[in-house]
C-alpha positions as CSV (number, residue, x, y, z in Angstrom):
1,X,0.0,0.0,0.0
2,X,1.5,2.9,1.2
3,X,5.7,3.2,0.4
4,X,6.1,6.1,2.3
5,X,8.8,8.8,1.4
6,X,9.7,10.5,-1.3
7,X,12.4,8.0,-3.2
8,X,16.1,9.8,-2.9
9,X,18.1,5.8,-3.5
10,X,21.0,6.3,-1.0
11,X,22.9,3.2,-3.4
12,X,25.0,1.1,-1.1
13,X,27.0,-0.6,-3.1
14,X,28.7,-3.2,-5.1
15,X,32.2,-3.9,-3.6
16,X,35.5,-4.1,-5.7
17,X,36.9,-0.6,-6.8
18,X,37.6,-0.2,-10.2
19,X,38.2,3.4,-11.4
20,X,38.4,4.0,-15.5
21,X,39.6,6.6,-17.1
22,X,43.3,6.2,-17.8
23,X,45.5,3.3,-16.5
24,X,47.4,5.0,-13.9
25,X,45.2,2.9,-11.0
26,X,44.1,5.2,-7.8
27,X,46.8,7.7,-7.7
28,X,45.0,9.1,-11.4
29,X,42.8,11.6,-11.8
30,X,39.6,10.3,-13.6
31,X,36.1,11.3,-14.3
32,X,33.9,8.4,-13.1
33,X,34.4,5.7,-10.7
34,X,32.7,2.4,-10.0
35,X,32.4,-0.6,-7.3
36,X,32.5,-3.8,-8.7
37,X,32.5,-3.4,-12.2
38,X,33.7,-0.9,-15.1
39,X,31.5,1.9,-15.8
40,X,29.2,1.8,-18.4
41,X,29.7,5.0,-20.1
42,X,33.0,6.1,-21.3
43,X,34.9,9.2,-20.7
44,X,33.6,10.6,-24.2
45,X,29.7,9.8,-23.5
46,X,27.3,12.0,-24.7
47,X,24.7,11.6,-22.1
48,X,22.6,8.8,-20.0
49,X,20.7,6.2,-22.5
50,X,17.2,6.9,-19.8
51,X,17.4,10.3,-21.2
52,X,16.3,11.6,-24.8
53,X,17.6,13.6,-27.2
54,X,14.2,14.7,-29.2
55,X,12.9,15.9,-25.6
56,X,11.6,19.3,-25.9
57,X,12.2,22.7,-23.6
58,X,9.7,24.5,-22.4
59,X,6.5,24.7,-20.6
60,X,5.4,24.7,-16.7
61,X,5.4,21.0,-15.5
62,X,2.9,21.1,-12.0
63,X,3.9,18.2,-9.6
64,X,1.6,17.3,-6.2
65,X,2.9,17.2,-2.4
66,X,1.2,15.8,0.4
67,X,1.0,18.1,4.0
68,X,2.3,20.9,4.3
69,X,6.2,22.6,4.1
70,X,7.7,25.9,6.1
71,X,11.2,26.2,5.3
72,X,13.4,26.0,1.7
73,X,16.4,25.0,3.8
74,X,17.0,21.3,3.3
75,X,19.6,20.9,5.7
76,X,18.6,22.4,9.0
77,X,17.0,19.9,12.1
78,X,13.7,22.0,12.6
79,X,11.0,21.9,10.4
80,X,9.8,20.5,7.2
81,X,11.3,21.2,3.9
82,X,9.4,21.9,0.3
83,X,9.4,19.8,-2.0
84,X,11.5,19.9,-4.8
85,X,14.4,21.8,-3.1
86,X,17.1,19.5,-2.9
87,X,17.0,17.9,-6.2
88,X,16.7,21.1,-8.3
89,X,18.4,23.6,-6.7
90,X,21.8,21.5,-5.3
91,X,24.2,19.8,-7.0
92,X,27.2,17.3,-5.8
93,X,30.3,17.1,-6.6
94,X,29.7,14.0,-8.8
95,X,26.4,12.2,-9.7
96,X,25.3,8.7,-9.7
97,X,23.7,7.1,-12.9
98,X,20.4,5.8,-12.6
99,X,21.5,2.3,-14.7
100,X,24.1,0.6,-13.2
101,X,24.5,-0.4,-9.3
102,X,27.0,2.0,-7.9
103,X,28.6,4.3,-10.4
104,X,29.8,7.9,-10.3
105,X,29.8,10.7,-12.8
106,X,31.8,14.0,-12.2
107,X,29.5,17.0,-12.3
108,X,30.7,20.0,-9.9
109,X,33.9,17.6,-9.9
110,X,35.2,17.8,-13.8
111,X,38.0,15.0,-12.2
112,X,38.5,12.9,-9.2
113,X,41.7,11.0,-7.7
114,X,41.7,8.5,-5.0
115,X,44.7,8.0,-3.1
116,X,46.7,5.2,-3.3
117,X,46.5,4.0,0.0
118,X,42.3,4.5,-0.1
119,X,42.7,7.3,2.9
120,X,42.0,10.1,1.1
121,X,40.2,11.7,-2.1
122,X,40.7,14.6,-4.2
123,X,38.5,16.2,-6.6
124,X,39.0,19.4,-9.4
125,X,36.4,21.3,-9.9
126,X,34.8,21.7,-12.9
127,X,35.8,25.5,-14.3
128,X,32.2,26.2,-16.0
129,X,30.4,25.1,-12.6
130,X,29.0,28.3,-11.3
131,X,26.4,29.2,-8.2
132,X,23.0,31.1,-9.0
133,X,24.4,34.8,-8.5
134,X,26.9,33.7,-10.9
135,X,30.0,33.4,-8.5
136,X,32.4,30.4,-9.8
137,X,32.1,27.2,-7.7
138,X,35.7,27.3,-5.7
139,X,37.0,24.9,-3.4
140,X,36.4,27.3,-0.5
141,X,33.1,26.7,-1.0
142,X,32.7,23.3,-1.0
143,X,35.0,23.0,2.4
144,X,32.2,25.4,3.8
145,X,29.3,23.8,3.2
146,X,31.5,20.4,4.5
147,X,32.3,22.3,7.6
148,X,28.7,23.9,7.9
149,X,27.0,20.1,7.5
150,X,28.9,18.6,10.2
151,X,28.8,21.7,12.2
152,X,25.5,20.6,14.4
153,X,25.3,24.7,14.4
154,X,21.3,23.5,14.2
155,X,22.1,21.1,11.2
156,X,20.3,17.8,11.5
157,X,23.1,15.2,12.8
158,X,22.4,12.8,9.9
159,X,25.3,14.3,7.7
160,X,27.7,14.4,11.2
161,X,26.8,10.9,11.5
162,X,27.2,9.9,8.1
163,X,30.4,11.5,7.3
164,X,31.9,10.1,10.7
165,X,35.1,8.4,9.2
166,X,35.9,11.8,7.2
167,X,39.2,13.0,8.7
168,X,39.2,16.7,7.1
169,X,39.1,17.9,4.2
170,X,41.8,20.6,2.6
171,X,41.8,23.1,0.3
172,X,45.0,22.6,-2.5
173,X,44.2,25.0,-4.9
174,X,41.3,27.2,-6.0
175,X,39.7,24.4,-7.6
176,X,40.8,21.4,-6.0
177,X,40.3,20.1,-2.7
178,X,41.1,16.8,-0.7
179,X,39.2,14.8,2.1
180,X,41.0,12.5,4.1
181,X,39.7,9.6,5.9
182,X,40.3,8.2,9.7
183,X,40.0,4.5,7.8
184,X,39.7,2.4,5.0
185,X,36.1,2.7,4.2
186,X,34.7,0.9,0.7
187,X,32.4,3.7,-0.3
188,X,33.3,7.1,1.8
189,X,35.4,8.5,-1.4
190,X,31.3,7.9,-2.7
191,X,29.3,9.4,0.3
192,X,31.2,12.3,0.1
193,X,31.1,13.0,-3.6
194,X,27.8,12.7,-3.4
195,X,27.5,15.8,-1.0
196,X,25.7,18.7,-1.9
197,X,27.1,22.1,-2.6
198,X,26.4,25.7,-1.4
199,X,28.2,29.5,-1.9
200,X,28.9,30.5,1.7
201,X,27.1,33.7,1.0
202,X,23.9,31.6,1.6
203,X,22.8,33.0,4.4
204,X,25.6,35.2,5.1
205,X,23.4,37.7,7.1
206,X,22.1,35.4,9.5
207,X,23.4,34.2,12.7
208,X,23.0,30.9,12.9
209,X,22.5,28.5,9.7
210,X,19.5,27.5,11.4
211,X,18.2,30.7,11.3
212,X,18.3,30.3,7.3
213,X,14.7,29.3,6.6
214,X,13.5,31.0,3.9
215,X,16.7,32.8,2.2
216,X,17.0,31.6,-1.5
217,X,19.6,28.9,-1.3
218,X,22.8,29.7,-3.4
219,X,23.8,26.8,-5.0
220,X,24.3,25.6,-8.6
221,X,21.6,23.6,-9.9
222,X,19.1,24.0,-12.6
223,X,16.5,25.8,-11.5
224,X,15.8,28.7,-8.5
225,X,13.0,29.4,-6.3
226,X,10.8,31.9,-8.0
227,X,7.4,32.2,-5.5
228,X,6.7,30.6,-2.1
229,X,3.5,29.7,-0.3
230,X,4.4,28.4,2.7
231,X,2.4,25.4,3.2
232,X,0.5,25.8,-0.1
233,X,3.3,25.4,-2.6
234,X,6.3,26.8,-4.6
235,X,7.4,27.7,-7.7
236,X,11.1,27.1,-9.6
237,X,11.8,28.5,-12.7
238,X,15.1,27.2,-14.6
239,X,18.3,29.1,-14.7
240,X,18.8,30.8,-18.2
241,X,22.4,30.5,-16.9
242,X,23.0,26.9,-16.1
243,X,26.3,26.2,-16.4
244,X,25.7,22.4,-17.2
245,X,22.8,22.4,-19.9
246,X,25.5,20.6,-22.1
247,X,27.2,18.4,-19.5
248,X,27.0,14.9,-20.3
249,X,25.5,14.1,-16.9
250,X,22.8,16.9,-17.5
251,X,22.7,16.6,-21.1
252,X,18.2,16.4,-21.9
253,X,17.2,16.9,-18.7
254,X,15.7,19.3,-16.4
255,X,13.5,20.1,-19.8
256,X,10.5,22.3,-18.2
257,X,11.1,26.2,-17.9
258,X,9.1,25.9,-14.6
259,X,8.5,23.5,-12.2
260,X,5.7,23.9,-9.2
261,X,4.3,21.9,-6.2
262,X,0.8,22.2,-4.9
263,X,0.9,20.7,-1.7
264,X,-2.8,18.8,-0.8
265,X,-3.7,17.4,3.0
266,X,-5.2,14.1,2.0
267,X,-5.0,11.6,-0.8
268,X,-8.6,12.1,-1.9
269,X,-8.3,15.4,-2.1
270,X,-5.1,15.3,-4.2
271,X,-6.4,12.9,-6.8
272,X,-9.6,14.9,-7.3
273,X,-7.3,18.3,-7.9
274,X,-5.4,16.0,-10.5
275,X,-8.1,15.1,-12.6
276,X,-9.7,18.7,-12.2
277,X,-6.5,19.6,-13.7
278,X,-4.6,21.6,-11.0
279,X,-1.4,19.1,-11.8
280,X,0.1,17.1,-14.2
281,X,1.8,13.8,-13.0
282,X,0.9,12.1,-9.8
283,X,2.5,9.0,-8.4
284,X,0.1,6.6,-6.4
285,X,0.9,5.1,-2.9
286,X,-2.6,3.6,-1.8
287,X,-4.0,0.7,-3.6
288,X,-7.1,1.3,-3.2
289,X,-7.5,4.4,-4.8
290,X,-4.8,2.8,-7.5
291,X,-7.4,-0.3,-8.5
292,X,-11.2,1.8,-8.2
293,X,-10.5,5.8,-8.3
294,X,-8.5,6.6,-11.5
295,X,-11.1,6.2,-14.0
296,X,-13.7,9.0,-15.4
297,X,-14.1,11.1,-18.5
298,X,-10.5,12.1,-18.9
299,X,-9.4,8.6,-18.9
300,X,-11.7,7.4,-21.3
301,X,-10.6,10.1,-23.5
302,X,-7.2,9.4,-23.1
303,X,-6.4,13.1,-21.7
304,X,-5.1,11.0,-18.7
305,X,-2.6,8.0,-18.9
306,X,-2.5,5.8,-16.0
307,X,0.3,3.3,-16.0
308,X,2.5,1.1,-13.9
309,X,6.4,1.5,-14.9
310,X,9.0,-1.5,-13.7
311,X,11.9,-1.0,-11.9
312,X,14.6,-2.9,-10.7
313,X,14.9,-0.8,-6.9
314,X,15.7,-2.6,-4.2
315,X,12.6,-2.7,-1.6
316,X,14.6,-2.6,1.5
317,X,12.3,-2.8,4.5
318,X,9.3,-1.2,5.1
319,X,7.2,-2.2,8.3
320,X,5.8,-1.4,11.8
321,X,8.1,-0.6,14.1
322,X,8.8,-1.6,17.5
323,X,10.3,1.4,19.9
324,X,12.4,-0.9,22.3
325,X,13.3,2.4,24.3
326,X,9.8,1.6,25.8
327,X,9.3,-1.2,28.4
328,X,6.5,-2.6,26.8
329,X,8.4,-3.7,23.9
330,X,12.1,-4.7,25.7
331,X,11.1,-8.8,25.1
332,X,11.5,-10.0,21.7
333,X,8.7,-12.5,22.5
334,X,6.0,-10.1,23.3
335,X,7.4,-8.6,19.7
336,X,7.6,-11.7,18.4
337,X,4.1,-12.5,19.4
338,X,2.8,-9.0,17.9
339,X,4.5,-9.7,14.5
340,X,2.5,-13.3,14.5
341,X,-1.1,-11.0,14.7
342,X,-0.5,-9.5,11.5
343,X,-2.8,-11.4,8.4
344,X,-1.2,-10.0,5.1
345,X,-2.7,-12.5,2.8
346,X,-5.6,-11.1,4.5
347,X,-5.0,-7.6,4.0
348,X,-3.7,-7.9,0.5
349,X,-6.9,-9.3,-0.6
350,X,-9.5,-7.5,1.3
351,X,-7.4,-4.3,1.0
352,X,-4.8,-4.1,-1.6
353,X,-6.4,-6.5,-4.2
354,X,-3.3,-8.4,-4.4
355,X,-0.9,-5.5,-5.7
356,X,1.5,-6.8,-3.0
357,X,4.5,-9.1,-1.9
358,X,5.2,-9.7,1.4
359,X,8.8,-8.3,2.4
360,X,11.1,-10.8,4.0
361,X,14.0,-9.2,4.9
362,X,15.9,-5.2,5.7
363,X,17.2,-6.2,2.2
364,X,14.6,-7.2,0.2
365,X,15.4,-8.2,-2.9
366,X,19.3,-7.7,-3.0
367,X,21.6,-10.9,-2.6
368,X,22.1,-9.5,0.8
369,X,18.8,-11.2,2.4
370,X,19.3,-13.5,4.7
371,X,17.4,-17.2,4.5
372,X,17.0,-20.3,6.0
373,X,19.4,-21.3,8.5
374,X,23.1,-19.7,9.1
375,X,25.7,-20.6,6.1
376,X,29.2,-21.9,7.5
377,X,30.5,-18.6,6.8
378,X,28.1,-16.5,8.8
379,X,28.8,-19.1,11.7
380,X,32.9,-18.6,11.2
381,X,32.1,-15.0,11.1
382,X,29.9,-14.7,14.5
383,X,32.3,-17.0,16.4
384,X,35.4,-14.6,15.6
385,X,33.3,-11.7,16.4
386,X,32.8,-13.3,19.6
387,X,36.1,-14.4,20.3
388,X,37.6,-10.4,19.3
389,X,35.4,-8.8,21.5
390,X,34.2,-11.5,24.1
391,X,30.4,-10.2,23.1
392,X,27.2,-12.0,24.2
393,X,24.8,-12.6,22.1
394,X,20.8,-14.0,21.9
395,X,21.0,-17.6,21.1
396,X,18.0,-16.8,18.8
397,X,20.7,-15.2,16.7
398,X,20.9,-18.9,15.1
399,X,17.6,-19.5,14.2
400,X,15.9,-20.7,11.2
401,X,15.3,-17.5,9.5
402,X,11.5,-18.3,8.1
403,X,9.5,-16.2,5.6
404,X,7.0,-14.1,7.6
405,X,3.8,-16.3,9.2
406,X,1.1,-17.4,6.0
407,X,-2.0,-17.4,7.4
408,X,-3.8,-19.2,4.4
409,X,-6.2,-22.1,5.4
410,X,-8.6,-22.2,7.8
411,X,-6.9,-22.3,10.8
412,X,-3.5,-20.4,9.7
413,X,-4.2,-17.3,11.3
414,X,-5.8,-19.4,14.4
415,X,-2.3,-21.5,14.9
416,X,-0.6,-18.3,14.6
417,X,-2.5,-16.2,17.5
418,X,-2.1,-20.0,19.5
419,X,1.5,-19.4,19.1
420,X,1.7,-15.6,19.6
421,X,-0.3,-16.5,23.0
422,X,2.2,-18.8,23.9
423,X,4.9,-16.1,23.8
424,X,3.5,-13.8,25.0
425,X,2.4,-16.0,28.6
426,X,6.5,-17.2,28.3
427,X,7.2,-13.2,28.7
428,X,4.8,-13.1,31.5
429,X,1.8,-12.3,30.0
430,X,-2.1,-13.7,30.8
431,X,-5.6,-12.7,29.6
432,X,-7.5,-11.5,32.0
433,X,-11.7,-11.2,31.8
434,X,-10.4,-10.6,28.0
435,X,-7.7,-7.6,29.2
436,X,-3.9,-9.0,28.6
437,X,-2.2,-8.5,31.9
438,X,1.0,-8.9,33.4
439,X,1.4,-9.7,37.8
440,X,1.5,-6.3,38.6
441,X,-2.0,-5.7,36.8
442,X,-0.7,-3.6,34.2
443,X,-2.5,-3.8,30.9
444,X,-0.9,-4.0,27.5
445,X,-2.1,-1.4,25.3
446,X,-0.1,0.7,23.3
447,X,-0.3,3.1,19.8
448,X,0.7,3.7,16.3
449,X,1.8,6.9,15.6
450,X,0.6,7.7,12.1
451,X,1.0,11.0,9.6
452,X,-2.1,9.9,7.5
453,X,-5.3,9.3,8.2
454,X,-5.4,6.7,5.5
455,X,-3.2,4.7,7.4
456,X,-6.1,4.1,9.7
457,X,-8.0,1.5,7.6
458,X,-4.5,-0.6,7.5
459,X,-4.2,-1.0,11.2
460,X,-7.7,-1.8,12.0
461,X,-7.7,-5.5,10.6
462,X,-4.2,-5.5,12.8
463,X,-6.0,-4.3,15.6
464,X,-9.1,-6.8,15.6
465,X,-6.5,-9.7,15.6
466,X,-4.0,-8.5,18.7
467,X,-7.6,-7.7,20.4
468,X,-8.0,-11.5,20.4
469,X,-5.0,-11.6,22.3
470,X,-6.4,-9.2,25.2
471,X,-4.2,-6.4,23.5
472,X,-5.1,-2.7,22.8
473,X,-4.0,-1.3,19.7
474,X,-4.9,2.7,19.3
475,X,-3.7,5.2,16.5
476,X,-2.7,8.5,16.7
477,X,-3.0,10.8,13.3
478,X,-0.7,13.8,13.1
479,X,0.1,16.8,11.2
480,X,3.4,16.5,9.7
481,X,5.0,18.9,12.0
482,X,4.4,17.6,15.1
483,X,5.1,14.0,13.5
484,X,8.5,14.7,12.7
485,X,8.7,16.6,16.0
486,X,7.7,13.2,17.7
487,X,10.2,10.9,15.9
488,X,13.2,13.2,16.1
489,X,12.6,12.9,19.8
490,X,11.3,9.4,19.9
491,X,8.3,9.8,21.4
492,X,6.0,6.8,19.9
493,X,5.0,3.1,21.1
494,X,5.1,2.2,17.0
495,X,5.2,3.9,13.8
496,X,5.1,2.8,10.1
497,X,8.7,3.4,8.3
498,X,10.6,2.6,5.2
499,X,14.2,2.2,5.2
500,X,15.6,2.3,1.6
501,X,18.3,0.1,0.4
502,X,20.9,-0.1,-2.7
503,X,22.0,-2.6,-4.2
504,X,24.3,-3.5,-0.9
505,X,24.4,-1.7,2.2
506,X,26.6,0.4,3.5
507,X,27.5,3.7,6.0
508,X,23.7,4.2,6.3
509,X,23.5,1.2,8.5
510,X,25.0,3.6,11.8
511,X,22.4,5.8,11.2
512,X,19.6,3.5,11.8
513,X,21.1,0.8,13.8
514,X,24.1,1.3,15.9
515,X,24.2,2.1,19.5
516,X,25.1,5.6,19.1
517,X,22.3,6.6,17.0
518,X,19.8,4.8,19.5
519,X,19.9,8.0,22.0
520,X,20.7,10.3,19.2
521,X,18.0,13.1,18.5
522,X,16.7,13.0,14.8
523,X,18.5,9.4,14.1
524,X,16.7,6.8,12.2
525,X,17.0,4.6,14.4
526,X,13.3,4.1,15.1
527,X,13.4,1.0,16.7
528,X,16.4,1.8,19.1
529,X,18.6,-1.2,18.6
530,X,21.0,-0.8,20.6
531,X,23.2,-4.8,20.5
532,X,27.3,-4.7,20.5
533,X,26.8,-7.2,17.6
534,X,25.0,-5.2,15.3
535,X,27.7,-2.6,16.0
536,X,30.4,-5.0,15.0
537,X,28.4,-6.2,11.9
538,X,27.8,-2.8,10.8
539,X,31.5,-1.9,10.9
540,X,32.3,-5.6,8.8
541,X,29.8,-4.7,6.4
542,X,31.2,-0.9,5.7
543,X,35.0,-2.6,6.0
544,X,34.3,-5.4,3.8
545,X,37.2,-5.7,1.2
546,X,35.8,-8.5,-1.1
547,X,32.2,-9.7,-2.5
548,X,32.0,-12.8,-0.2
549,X,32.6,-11.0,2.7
550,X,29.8,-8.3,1.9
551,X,27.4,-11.0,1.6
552,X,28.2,-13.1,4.6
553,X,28.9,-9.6,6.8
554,X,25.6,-8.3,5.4
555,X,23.4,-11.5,5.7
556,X,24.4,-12.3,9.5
557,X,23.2,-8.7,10.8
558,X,19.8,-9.0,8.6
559,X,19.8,-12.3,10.6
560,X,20.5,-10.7,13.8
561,X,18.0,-7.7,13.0
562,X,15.2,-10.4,11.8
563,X,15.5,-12.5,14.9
564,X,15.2,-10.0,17.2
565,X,11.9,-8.8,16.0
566,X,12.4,-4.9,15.6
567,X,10.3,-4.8,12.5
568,X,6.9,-6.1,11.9
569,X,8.0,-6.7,7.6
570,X,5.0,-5.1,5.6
571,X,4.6,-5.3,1.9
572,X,6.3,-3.8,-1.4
573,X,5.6,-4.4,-5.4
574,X,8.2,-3.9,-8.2
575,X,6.2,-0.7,-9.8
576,X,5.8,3.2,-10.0
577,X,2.0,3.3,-9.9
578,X,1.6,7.0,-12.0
579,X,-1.1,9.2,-14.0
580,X,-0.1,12.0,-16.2
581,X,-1.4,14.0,-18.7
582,X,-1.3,12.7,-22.0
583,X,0.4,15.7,-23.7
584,X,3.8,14.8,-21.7
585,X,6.3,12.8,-23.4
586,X,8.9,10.7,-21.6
587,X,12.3,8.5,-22.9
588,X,11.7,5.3,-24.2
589,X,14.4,3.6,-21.8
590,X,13.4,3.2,-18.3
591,X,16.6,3.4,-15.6
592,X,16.6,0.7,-13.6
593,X,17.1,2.1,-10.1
594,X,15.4,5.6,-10.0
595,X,12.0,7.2,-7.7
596,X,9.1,7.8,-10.3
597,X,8.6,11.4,-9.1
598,X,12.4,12.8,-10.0
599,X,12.9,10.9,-12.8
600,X,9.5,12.7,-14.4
601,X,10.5,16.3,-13.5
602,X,14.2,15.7,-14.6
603,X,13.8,13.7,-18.2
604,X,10.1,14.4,-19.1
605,X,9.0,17.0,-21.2
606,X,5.6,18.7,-23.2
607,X,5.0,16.5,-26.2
608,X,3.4,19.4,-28.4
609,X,3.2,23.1,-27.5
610,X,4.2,25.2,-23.8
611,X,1.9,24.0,-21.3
């Protein structure tokens, strides 16, 4: 049903590094860099085969956004950015291609060099890249908007965390600066290539960079903000002085003149504004509206398109989520027991009239999932963990890792509540004239913090089968605002979250599991896992020096992560569920790892006429 977020694919990663472009090895300056394979386009490519060179320029192109914004600054902890912001307005130093696993184009960065040893990495700057008040793109600036992310000068720690094995960075020249790195670290030299760029006159007036909330950002991309509405929407208009129109990376894209989001409070709202006409392109989350709602005259007539487009994106995990931090949820048989309540095959065919797979894993369909029992080299790998750090560990570690409960047949979802009872009396749990109890009286209720109201017909089926175990299930509905003030202070029982994977994991993982981010303000880690094992598994997985390793590093923590019950695994499908107006025209090739929404405004274009 609903895969929430808007899709940015933080690609984690293939594993061998090869860098083309000359045969010098890493001590040469090149202009793209891969793990695990060659790139696919050569130094003298023209531009990406997902793009078109018949598009057409010109014309407004009207996107939807759901809630409500009040600040342009995409970087800062409070508040919630508009839409639109960081993909058209910043650029990175280099740019990842949207067909191939883990591959890196130069854009800000004409070159790149990593060093031999694999501790630091260098990067010229591209002498055509200039900011929108025209200023030249310098190395200055990129070492101040490094040293302004990282700052926590009211910055939201995710970039502090993220960047955590980044030593310093130096300038060499004008147009040439160096990071350095603590330790080796598979994809760092690509993390921080991928990091976005400001002037440091952004803002220059203001006190604090937290105080920037509305201030124009100064930054090099395509387009700049032209009207806000804050809450309502905003409006970009493209740069008649973009500095990359003809960069190979850039080449026919970023097509429309002007680009706007309306911003709509509900989904049924939204979809009736779309075929009224207010926007052009909308991408579907809820099934149900999917399979009965887009129909009506302007389908019929073919002034609206509604079509599913495949992709090849890993699903990652999406899934209720357990907050350990509470007390309720410390046993991972009383969350064991809730995940057995859940009846998908119930829900997908009463509610999302089968559109949906069951997900299985925090890497869903990557090699990286972890199945069936432990392999020999995920058992070598734990017991030399063990014996390096003398850590304990859950003997439940080594379980059979089984796809989530079916609760076909008659008595499936029966057996399953039977079992889920049995857990949760083992945890010191007993119905009670109907009421789940434990000794001291204390009755198990608890809720789920939602930012949608349509949320609220999921959960109910959910809640009908934990109320057969004596449970209390409530929801809690939201504005935006105070949602995101809630998670960045952790103040839930369980919410519903996606976390996004590549094609392999990577330096994300500390962000959303590791025992420092579990009391960190604004982490993603939700669920507050806070084991010594996971830590050590996160730090194999990012050290990881061959394929094999990856996998067996990678498969062990979804193991550890599985069998400790964090995540109640929800659903995902294998398509971009979108509508468009008929009039807009779009390439022929489909990427393979993209987010429907960015790939429209960025490649798309009016197929007759300025809309």
């Amino acid at each position: 049903m609903f895969l929430k977020g808007h899709i940015r694919i933080l690609f984690s990663v293939f594993l061998v590094f090869i860098l083309i472009t000359g045969s010098s090895g890493f001590c040469a300056y090149v202009k793209s860099m891969a793990l695990g394979s060659n790139p696919k386009y050569s130094d003298e490519f023209d531009y990406f085969e997902y793009t078109d060179p018949n598009a057409k320029v010109g014309g407004e192109l009207r996107m939807a956004s759901m809630g409500t914004f009040d600040k342009v600054n995409p970087f800062s902890l409070r508040g919630i950015v508009a839409a639109g912001v960081s993909d058209l307005i910043f650029e990175p130093l280099a740019i990842f291609s949207l067909d191939e696993p883990m591959t890196m184009y130069g854009l800000l960065a004409e070159e790149m060099k990593l060093g031999r040893d694999k501790l630091s990495i260098s990067f010229r700057l591209n002498r055509e890249a200039k900011f929108s008040n025209g200023d030249p793109v310098l190395a200055k600036d990129v070492v101040f908007s490094y040293e302004t992310l990282i700052s926590g000068d009211g910055v939201n720690p995710f970039f502090k965390n993220y960047w955590a094995d980044i030593k310093g960075v130096s300038i060499v020249s004008d147009r040439e600066v160096k990071f350095t790195f603590r330790k080796k670290n598979r994809e760092l030299h690509f993390i921080i290539a991928s990091m976005p760029i400001f002037s440091e006159k952004w803002g220059e007036n203001r006190e604090s960079f937290s105080d920037i909330v509305t201030d124009g950002p100064i930054a090099s991309g395509p387009y700049k903000i032209k009207k806000i509405e804050l809450g309502k929407g905003i409006w970009f208009e493209k740069r008649t002085d973009y500095w990359a129109n003809k960069h190979p990376v850039r080449k026919n894209q970023f097509n429309f003149s002007k680009i706007s989001f309306r911003y709509y409070k509900d989904a049924f709202a939204r979809l009736e504004a779309f075929k009224a006409g207010e926007f052009d392109f909308i991408h579907e989350n809820t099934s149900k509206i999917w399979a009965r709602s887009y129909e009506g005259k302007s389908f019929v007539s073919g002034a609206k398109i509604k079509e599913e487009l495949k992709n090849s994106n890993p699903a990652g995990m999406q899934g209720y989520v357990f907050n350990t931090r509470k007390s309720l949820f410390s046993d991972f048989r009383v969350r064991k027991a809730i995940y057995l309540a859940m009846d998908f095959e119930w829900m997908n065919r009463q509610l999302f009239y089968d559109q949906y797979k069951r997900s299985y894993s925090f890497f869903t369909n990557t090699p990286m999932a972890a199945t069936g029992l432990p392999s020999e080299s995920e058992t070598q790998l734990l017991a030399k963990l063990v014996k390096e750090s003398d850590i304990r560990f859950n003997p439940n570690v080594l379980d059979v890792i089984s796809r989530p409960p079916l609760n076909s047949g008659k008595n499936g979802l029966r057996n399953n509540l039977k079992r889920a009872k049995g857990l949760l009396e083992e945890a010191g749990w007993f119905v009670t004239n109907g009421r789940l109890q434990n000794k001291k009286g204390n009755s198990f209720e608890f809720e789920i913090l939602l930012d949608t109201r349509g949320w609220e017909r999921v959960v109910a089926p959910f809640a009908r089968n934990l109320k057969k175990l004596g449970i209390n299930l409530k929801t809690r509905v939201t504005d935006l605002s105070l949602y995101k003030q809630r998670i960045d202070n952790f103040d839930y029982d369980m919410l519903v979250h996606w976390y996004l994977s590549g094609q392999n994991p990577g330096n994300e993982l500390f962000n959303r599991y590791s025992s420092i981010s579990a009391g960190q303000k604004a982490s993603r880690n939700y669920a507050g896992v806070k084991d010594p094992l996971v830590d050590l598994l996160i730090d194999r997985v990012v050290k990881a020096e061959s394929r094999e390793e990856l996998v067996t590093a990678s498969r062990l923590l979804d193991r550890v992560l599985l069998n400790e019950y964090y995540v109640i695994p929800h659903w995902h499908n294998t398509v971009h569920r979108v509508s468009y107006d008929s009039r807009l025209a779009r390439p022929k090739t489909l990427p393979l790892y993209y987010g429907s929404e960015i790939w429209a405004f960025s490649t798309w274009w009016w197929r007759r006429g300025q809309q």
